[in-house]
C-alpha positions in Angstrom: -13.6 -33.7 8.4 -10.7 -32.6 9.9 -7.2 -32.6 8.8 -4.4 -35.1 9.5 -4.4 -34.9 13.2 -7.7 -33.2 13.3 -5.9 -30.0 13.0 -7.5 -26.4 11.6 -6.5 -23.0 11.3 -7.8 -20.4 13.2 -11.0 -19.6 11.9 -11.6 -23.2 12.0 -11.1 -24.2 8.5 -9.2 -27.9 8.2 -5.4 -28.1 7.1 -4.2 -31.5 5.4 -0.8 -31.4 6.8 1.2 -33.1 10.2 0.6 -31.5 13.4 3.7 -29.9 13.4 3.4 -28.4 10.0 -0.4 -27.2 10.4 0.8 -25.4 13.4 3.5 -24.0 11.8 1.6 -22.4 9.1 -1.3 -21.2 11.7 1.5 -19.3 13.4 2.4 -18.1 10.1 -0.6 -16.6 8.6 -1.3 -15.1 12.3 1.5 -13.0 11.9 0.7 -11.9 8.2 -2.9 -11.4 9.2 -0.8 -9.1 11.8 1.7 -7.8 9.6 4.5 -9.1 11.7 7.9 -9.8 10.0 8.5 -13.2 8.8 5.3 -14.4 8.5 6.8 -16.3 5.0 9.5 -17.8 6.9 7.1 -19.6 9.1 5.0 -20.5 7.0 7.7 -22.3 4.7 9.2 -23.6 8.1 5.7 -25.9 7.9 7.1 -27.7 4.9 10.1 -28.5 6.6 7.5 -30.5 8.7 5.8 -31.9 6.1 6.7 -31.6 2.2 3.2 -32.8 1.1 1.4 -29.6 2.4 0.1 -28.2 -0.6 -1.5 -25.0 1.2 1.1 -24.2 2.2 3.0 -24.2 -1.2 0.5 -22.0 -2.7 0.6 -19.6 0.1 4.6 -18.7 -0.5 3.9 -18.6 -4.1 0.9 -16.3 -3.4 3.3 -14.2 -1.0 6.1 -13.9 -3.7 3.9 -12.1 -6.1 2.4 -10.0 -3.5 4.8 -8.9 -1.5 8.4 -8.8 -3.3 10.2 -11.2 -0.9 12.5 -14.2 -2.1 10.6 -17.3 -3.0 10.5 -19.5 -6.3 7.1 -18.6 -7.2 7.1 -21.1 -10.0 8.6 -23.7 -8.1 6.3 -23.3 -4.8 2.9 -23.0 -7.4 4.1 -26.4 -9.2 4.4 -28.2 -6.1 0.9 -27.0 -4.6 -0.5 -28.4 -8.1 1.1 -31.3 -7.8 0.2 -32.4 -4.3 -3.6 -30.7 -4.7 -5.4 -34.1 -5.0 -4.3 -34.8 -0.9 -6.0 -31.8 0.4 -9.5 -31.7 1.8 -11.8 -29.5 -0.9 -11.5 -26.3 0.8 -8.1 -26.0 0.1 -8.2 -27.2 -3.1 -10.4 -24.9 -4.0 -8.0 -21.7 -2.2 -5.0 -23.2 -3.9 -6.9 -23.1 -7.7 -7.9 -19.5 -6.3 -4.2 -18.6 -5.9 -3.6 -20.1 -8.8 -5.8 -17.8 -11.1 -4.8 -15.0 -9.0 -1.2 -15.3 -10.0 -2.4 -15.3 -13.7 -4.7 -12.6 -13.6 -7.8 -14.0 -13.2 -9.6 -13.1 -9.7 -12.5 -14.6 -10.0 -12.5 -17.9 -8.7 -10.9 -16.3 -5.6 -14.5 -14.1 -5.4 -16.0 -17.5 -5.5 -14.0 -19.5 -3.2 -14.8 -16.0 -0.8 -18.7 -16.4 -0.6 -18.8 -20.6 -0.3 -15.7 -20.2 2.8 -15.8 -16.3 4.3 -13.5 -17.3 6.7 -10.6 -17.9 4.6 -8.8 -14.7 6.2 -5.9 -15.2 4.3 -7.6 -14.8 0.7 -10.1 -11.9 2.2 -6.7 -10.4 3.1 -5.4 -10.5 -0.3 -9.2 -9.6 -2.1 -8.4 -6.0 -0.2 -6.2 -3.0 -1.5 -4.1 -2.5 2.0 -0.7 -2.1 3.2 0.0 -5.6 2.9 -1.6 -6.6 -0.7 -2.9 -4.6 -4.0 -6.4 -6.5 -4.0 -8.2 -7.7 -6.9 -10.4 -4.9 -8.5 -9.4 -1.4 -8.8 -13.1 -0.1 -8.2 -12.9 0.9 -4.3 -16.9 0.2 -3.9 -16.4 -3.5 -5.1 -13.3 -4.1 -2.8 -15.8 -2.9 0.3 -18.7 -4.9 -0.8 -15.9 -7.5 -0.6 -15.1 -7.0 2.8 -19.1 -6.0 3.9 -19.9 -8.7 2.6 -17.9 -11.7 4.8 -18.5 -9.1 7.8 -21.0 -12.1 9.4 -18.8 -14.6 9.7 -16.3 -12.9 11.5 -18.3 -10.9 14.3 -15.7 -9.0 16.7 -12.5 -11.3 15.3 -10.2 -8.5 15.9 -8.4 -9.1 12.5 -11.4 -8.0 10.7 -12.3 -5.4 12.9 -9.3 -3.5 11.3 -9.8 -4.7 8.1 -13.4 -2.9 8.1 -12.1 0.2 9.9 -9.8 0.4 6.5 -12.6 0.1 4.7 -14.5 3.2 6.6 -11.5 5.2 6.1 -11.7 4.6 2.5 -15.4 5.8 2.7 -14.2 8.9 3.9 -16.3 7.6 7.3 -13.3 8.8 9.9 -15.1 8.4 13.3 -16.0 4.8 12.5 -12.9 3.9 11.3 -11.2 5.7 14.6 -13.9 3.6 16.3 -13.3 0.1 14.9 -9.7 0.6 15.1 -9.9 1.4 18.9 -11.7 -1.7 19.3 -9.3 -3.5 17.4 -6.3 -2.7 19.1 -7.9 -3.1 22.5 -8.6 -6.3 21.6 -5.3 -6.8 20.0 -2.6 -4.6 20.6 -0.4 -5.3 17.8 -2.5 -5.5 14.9 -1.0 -3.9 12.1 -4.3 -3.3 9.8 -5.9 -1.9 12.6 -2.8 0.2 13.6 -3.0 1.2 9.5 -6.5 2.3 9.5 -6.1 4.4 13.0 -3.1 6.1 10.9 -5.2 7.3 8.3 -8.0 8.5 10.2 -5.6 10.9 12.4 -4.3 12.2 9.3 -7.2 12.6 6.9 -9.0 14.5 9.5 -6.0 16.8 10.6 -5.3 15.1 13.7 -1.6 15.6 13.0 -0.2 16.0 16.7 -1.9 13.4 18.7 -1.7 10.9 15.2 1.8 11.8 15.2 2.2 11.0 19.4 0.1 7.8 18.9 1.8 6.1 15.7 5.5 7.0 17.2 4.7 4.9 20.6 2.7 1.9 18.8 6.4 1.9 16.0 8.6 1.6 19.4 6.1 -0.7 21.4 3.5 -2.7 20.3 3.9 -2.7 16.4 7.9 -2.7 16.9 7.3 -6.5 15.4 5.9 -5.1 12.2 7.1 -6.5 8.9 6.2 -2.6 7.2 7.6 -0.3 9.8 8.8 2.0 7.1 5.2 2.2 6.2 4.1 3.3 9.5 7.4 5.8 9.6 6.0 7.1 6.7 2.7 8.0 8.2 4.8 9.7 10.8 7.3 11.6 8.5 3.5 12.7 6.7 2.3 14.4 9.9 6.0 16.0 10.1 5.5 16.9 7.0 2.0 18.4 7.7 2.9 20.3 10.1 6.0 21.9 8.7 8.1 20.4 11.0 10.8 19.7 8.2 13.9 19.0 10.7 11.7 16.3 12.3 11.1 15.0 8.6 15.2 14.9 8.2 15.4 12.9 11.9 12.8 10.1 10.7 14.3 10.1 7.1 18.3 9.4 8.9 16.6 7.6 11.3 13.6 5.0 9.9 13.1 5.6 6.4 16.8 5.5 4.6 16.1 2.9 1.7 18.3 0.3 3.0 15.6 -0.1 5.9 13.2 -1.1 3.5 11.6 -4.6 2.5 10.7 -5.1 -1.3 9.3 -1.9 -3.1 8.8 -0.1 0.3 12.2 1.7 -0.8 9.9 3.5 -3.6 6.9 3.4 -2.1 7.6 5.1 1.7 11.1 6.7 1.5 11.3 7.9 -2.5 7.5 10.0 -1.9 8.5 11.0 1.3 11.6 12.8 0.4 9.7 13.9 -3.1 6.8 15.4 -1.0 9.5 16.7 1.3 11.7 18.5 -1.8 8.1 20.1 -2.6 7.5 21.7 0.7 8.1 25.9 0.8 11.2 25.7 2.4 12.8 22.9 2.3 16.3 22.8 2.1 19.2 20.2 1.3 16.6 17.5 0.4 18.2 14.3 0.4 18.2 13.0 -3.7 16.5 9.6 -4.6 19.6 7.8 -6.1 19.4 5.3 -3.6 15.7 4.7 -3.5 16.7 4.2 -7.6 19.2 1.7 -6.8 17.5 -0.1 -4.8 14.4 -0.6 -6.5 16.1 -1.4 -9.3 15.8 0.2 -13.3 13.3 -2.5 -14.1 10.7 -1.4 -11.4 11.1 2.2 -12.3 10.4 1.8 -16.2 8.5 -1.7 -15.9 6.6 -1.5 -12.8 4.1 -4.3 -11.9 1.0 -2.0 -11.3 -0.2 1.1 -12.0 0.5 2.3 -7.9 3.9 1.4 -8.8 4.3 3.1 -11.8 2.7 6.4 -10.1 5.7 6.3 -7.5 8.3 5.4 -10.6 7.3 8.4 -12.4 7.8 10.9 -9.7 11.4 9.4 -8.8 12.3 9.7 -12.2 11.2 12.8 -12.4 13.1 13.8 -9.0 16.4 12.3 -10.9 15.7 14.5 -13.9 15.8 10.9 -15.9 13.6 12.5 -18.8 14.6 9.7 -20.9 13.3 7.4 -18.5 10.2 8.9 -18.0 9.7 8.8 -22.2 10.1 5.2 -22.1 8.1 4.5 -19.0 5.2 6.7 -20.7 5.6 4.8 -24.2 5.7 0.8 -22.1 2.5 1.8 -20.4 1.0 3.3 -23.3 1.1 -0.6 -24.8 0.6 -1.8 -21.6 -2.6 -4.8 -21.3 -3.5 -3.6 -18.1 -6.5 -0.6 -18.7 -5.1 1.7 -15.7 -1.8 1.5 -17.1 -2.4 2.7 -20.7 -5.3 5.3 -19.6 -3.8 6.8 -16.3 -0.3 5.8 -15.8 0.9 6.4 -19.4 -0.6 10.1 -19.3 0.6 10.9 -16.0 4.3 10.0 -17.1 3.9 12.1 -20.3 2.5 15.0 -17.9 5.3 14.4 -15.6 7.9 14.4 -18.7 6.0 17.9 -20.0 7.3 19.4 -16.2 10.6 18.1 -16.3 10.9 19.6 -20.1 10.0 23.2 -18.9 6.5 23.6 -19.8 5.1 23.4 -16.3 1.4 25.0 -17.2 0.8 22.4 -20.3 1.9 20.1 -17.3 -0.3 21.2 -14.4 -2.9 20.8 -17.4 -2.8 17.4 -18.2 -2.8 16.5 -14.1 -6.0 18.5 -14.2 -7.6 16.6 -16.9 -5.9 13.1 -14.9 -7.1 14.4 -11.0 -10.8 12.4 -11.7 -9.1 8.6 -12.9 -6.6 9.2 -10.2 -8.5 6.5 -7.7 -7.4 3.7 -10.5 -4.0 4.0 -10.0 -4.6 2.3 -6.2 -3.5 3.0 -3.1 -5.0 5.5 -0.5 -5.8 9.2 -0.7 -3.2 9.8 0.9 -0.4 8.3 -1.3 -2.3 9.2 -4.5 -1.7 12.7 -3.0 1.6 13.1 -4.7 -0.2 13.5 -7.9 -2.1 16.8 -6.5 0.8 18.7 -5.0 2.8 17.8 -8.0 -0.1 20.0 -10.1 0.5 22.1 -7.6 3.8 22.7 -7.7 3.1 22.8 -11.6 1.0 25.8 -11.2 3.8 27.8 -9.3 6.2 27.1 -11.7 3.9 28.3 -14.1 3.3 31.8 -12.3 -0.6 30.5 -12.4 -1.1 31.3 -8.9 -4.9 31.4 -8.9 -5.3 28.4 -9.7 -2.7 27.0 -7.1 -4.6 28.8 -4.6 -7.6 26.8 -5.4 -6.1 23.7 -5.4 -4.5 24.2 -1.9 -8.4 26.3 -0.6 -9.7 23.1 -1.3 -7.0 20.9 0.3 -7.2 23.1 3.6 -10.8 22.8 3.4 -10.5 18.7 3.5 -7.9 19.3 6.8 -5.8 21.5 8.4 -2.0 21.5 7.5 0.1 24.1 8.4 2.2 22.7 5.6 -0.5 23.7 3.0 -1.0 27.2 4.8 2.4 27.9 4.0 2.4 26.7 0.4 -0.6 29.2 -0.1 1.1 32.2 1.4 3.8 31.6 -1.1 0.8 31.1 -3.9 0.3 35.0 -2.8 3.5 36.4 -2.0 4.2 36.9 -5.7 0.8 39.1 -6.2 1.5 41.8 -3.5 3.4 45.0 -5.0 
């Protein structure tokens, strides 16, 4: 049966809650489906309606712990518990989903996925994207995820960019360009799709037209976007591709200083953009990362939540020649519960510590022996790039320019980047008498 007022969410499911309220939080979740801004705001404006809306309590907690913004987690989860026994079962059985989920245990959200597929809002969070880290760190499970609830949802143009995500990810480029297109023709401003084009353009050296395409969906239709530094990003990474490092400087002053950031997009977007950037052959009067520090805060950089967190940590503290910090970031994760943590993060940080210290080819080593259990650290290829061109850089501080060149054969091979041409010339500059 419906809910009070015979009102249901978008994909048709019922919502125990006053009109007002339920449409409210529809409006709500459409926007974080889309990535728009404020998407939290609306959906705690529903229980300004109506204070008995349990959902709707378990969604802010669920968005707290996802996505770094401003609610009483505690508070918001209490109250959902507390009010459970008025909603209809299927949100009864999302809210004990989110409820696990916040203490680590994903599993009855898998559950709750295959009895109600259309629950877009828990499919949203099962997936690694821009807007959540998913719940397994195996890429093959988080598609069978996806795959999976693919019948239920037809051409919904939601999960038309969700899927062309998860093509990317598959290293399958023209279907995610494909599904994107059809996403965004459908609906104009959706952000996942908008994400997954992104990717596609770039992992397939599509740097000019990616770069021409992202810069007029940032001004027009995604200018709504709650991660527009994310998308700059993308943009300052085709810059940065192509060498164009005064364009880089113009996005940084422009899009992507860390004040313009929302939760840990400071670390995330702007700190390994201007590390990537202070990399490049070139590259001059580099902007420093004491204000992507500040405002992430000391406890993200030598605490971080997750391991993809951790990987962007260590490479700002290595930019900030914080050696101490990158010792006691190595020696937390080392102890750390989580298995990425302890196995990947904790090494990288020592590896990271051995090239701060001056022994750059013990350094580039260790990243060598890391490059295969980089995928567990999340994120996409493209962010979990950082790691490689730090080996690389490793190798040229090391004089072992072979073995840079091979590194940088390899990544041309993947793409062009006249970025990585140039890196290679000065892999064999050194070599010619």
């Amino acid at each position: 049966m419906a809910g009070r007022g015979g009102c249901r969410d978008d994909y048709g499911y019922p919502l125990t809650a006053a009109p007002a309220a339920a449409a409210a939080y529809v409006a709500g979740v459409r926007d974080l489906l889309r990535l728009r801004r404020d998407a939290h705001v609306r959906i705690a404006s529903s229980l300004a309606h109506d204070p008995t809306f349990a959902l709707a309590h378990a969604d802010l907690a669920l968005l707290g712990h996802e996505m770094c913004i401003d609610v009483d987690i505690a508070a918001r989860l209490a109250d959902a518990r507390r009010l459970v026994q008025r909603a209809s079962e299927r949100e009864r059985s999302h809210i004990h989903a989110v409820d696990r989920h916040l203490q680590g245990d994903h599993r009855p959200l898998l559950a709750h996925l295959t009895v109600y597929p259309r629950d877009a809002v828990l499919l949203s969070v099962a997936m690694p994207t821009i807007a959540f880290a998913g719940v397994t760190e195996v890429p093959a499970e988080a598609w069978a995820i996806v795959e999976g609830t693919a019948p239920a949802y037809g051409d919904d143009p939601w999960f038309l960019g969700l899927l062309a995500f998860v093509r990317q990810e598959q290293r399958r480029y023209d279907d995610a360009m494909a599904l994107s297109c059809r996403a965004l023709d459908a609906d104009p401003s959706s952000g996942h799709a908008a994400h997954a084009r992104s990717h596609a353009h770039y992992e397939t050296g599509d740097h000019v037209a990616g770069l021409a395409w992202m810069d007029g969906w940032v001004t027009g239709e995604g200018a709504e976007t709650e991660s527009l530094t994310h998308f700059s990003w993308h943009a300052g990474l085709h810059e940065l591709s192509l060498g164009d490092l005064e364009a880089v400087r113009r996005r940084y002053g422009t899009q992507l200083q860390p004040r313009h950031a929302i939760g840990c997009r400071a670390l995330v977007d702007t700190g390994s953009l201007l590390y990537r950037w202070a990399l490049t052959p070139d590259a001059e009067a580099v902007p420093g990362l004491e204000d992507v520090a500040r405002v992430t805060g000391r406890g993200t950089l030598e605490a971080p939540a997750t391991a993809f967190l951790g990987m962007h940590a260590a490479v700002t503290l290595l930019a900030l020649d914080d050696l101490d910090g990158l010792r006691r970031l190595a020696t937390r994760c080392a102890r750390h519960q989580h298995p990425a943590q302890r196995e990947v993060l904790a090494p990288l940080a020592e590896a990271l510590w051995l090239l701060g210290s001056g022994r750059a080819s013990e350094a580039a080593d260790r990243l060598a022996t890391l490059a295969p259990a980089c995928w567990r650290l999340g994120g996409s290829d493209a962010q979990r790039e950082i790691v490689e061109e730090t080996r690389i850089a490793a190798l040229l501080r090391a004089e072992r320019y072979d073995d840079a060149r091979l590194l940088l054969d390899a990544r041309l091979d993947r793409r062009p980047s006249p970025r990585d041409e140039r890196w290679r010339r000065v892999a064999v500059e050194p070599l010619r008498p």
